[in-house]
N, C-alpha and C positions, 0 to 999 in steps of 0.2 A: 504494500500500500504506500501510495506517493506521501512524503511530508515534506512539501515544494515550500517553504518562506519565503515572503518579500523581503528583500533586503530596498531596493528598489523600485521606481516605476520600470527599470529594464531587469535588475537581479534578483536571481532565487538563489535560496540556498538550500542544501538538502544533505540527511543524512546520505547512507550510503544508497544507490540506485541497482536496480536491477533492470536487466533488458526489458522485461515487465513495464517498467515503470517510462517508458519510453515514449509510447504513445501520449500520454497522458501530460507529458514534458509536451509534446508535439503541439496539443491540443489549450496548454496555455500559450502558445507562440513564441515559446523555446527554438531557436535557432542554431546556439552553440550551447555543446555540456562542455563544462571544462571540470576535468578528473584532479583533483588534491592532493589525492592518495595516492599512494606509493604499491606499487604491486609486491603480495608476500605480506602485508600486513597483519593479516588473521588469514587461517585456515577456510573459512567460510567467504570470504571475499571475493565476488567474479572480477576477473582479471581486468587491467583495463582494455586490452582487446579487443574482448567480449564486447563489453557497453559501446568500445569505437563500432566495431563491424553493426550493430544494431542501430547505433544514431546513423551512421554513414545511408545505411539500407531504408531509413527514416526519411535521406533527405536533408538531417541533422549534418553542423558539424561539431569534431568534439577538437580538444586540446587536451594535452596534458601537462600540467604543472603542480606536480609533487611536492608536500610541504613533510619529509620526514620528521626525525628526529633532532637532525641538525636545524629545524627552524627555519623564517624565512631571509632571504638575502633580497640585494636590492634587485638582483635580477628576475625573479619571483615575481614584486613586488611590480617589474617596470612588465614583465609580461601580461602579468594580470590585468594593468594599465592600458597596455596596449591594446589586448583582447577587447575590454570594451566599447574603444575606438572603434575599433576596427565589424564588431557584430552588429548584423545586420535583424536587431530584431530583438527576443530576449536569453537572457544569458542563465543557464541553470550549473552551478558550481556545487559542488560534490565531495565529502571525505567521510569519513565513519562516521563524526557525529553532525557534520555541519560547522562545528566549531572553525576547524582551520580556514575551511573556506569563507567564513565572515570574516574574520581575522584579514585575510589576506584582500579580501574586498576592501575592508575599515582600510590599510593600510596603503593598497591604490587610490583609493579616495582622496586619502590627506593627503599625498603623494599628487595629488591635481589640482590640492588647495582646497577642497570640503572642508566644512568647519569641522573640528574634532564632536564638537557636542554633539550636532548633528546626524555626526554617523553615528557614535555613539547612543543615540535615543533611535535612530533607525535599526540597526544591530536588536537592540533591547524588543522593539515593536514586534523582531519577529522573534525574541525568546531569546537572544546570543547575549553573554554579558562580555564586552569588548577591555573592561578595565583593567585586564594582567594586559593588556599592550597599552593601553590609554597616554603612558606618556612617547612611548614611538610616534601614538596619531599626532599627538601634540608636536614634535619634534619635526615629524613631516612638514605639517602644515606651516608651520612657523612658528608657532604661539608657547616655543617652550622659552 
């Protein structure tokens, strides 16, 4: 069962997806899935592969930008960036629990000049609490 979040009027955020859940990306006007996670993660995880070859067969397309253990970096951070730019429509991002993927959204955002409070209360709107990174956004934006 889909649990798509707004982050925005273009981004969703979601736990982990299954090809399942594809259509139903389709059908709120998901254009791009961009995958978080790191393949190998958990034993029960479909690879991200999988989810490409089914966005792709959707018509969808996907990215992948992996946020492991080591955290994110600014190139993460600038692709993420980029990615928004660049989709044509709306954008469904993806990791085990959703967490990293708002995370990495909040910090493209300040990263474009977003207010931090702002994402910050939008993150919250859809459940995420953004404050283990809050002074990074600040730091981005400028306002540290």
């Amino acid at each position: 069962m889909s649990d798509f979040r707004r982050l925005s009027s273009s981004v969703l955020a979601s736990p982990q997806i299954s090809t399942d859940d594809i259509d139903a990306a389709k059908k709120m006007g998901v254009t791009l899935i961009i995958n978080n996670r790191p393949d190998g993660e958990a034993p029960d995880q479909p690879e991200g592969a999988l989810i490409e070859q089914a966005a792709r067969a959707a018509g969808l397309d996907y990215l992948a930008i992996p946020i492991g253990q080591a955290g994110f970096g600014k190139e993460q951070i600038a692709a993420m960036a980029d990615a928004f730019v660049q989709a044509d429509g709306t954008i469904l991002a993806y990791c085990r629990s959703g967490t990293r993927s708002t995370f990495l959204w909040s910090l493209a955002q300040a990263s474009q000049g977003q207010d931090p409070a702002e994402i910050s209360q939008a993150a919250a709107d859809a459940g995420y609490d953004v404050s283990p990174i809050r002074p990074m956004l600040d730091a981005f934006s400028g306002e540290s």
